[in-house]
N, C-alpha and C positions, 0 to 999 in steps of 0.2 A: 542481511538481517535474518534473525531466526523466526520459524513460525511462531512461538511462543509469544515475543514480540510484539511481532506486527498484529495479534490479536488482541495481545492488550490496547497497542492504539487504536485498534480500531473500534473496539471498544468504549474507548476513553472520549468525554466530551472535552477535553481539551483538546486542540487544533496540535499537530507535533509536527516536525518539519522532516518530512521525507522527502527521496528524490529516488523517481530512475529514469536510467539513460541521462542523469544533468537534470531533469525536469522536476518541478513541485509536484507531486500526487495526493491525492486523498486518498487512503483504503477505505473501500467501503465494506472489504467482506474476505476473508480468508477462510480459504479449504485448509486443514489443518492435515487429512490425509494422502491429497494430494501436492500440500506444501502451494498451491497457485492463490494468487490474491487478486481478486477484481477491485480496481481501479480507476481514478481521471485524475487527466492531468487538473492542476489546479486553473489553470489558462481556459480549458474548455470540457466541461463538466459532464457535456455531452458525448464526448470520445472515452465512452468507456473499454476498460480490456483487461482480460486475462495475464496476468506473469507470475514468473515464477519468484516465491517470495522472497529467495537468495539475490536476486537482482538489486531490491530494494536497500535504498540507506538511511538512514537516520542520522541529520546533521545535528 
């Protein structure tokens, strides 16, 4: 995914359906100059983490 992107979802009050590594995520926040997006998985809301936005899909 590009950071352009995943800013707009995150943005976005509609729910969109991403995934990394296989998993559901939420973005909660992308660095646009660093391209990294902190996230949870949708499973556990509580494991949040750093990646890099390229990781990220959009099904």
């Amino acid at each position: 995914m590009n950071t352009q992107r995943a800013i707009e979802i995150s943005a976005s009050p509609v729910m969109t359906d991403v995934t990394y590594l296989g998993e559901p995520v939420y973005i909660q926040h992308v660095n646009e100059e660093s391209g990294i997006a902190r996230i949870y998985p949708l499973s556990n809301p509580e494991e949040e983490r750093d990646v890099p936005v390229n990781m990220l899909i959009e099904g």
